[in-house]
C-alpha positions in Angstrom: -27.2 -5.4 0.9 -25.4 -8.1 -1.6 -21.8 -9.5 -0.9 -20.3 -6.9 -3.8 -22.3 -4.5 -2.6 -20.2 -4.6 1.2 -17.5 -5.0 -0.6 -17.6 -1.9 -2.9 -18.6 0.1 0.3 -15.8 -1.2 2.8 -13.1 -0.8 -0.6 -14.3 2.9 -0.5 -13.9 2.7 3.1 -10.5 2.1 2.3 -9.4 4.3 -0.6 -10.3 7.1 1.6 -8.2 5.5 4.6 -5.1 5.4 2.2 -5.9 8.6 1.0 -5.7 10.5 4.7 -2.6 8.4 5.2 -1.2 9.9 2.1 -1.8 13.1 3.2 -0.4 12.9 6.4 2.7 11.6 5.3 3.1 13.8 2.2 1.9 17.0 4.7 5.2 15.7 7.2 7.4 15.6 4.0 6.9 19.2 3.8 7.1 19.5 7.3 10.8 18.1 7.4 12.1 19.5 3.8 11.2 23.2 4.5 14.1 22.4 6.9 16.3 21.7 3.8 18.8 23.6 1.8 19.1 23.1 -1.3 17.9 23.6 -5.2 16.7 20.3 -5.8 14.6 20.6 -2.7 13.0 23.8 -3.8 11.3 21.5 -6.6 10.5 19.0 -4.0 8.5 21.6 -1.8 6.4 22.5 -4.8 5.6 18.9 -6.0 5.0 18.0 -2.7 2.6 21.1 -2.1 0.6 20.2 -5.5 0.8 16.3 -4.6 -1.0 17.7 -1.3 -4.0 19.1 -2.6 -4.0 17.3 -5.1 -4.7 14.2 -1.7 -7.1 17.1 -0.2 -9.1 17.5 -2.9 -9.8 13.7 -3.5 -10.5 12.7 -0.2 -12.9 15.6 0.2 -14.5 14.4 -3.3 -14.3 10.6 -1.8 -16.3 12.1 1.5 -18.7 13.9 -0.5 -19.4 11.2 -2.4 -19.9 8.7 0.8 -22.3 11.6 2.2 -24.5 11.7 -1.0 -24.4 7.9 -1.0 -25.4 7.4 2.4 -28.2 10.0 2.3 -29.7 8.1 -0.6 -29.7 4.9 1.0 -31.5 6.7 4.1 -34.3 8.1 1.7 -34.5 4.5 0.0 -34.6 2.6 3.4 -37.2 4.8 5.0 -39.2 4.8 2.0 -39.2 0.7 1.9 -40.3 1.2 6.0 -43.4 3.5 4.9 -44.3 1.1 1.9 -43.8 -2.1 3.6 -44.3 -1.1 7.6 -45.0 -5.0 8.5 -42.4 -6.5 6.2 -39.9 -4.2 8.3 -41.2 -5.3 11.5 -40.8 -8.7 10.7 -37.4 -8.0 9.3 -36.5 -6.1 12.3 -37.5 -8.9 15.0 -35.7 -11.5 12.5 -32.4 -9.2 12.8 -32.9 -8.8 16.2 -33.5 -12.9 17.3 -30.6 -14.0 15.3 -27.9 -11.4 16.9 -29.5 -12.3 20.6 -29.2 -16.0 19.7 -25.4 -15.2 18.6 -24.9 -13.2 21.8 -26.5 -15.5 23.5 -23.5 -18.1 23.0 
């Protein structure tokens, strides 16, 4: 996996972090101003409530999209391991002497 290729994954990663801490904090919002009187507040609740699933529905598109990436990188990787079942080994072993020598110090 390239550099921008972490990076794109770990800024998803992240987007959908911010996202469920959004939601959390937009969810207590509601929480505290149903205990509100008011008019103003009335408008409040219902931007709030369509600000809220509005956050639910695109962090469960965000996860949905992670899933459907991760299965393809599954089918790609275990397609490479059938095609190329020394190359892996050797890749494997590799991966595997470098973090011993690393844990190793």
């Amino acid at each position: 996996m390239t550099d921008t290729t972490q990076q794109l994954a770990l800024g998803g990663q992240k987007i959908v972090e911010d996202l469920r801490v959004l939601l959390t904090d937009s969810e207590e919002m509601m929480r505290l101003a149903a205990n509100v009187p008011g008019e103003g507040i009335d408008a409040l609740r219902d931007r709030l409530g369509a600000h809220v699933e509005t956050l639910q529905s695109a962090l469960g598109d965000a996860q949905q999209n992670a899933q459907r990436r991760y299965r393809t990188a599954t089918v790609h990787t275990e397609r490479y391991v059938r095609r190329n079942p020394w190359r892996s080994i050797g890749i494997a072993a590799g991966v595997g002497f470098l973090l011993g020598a690393l844990s190793a110090r």
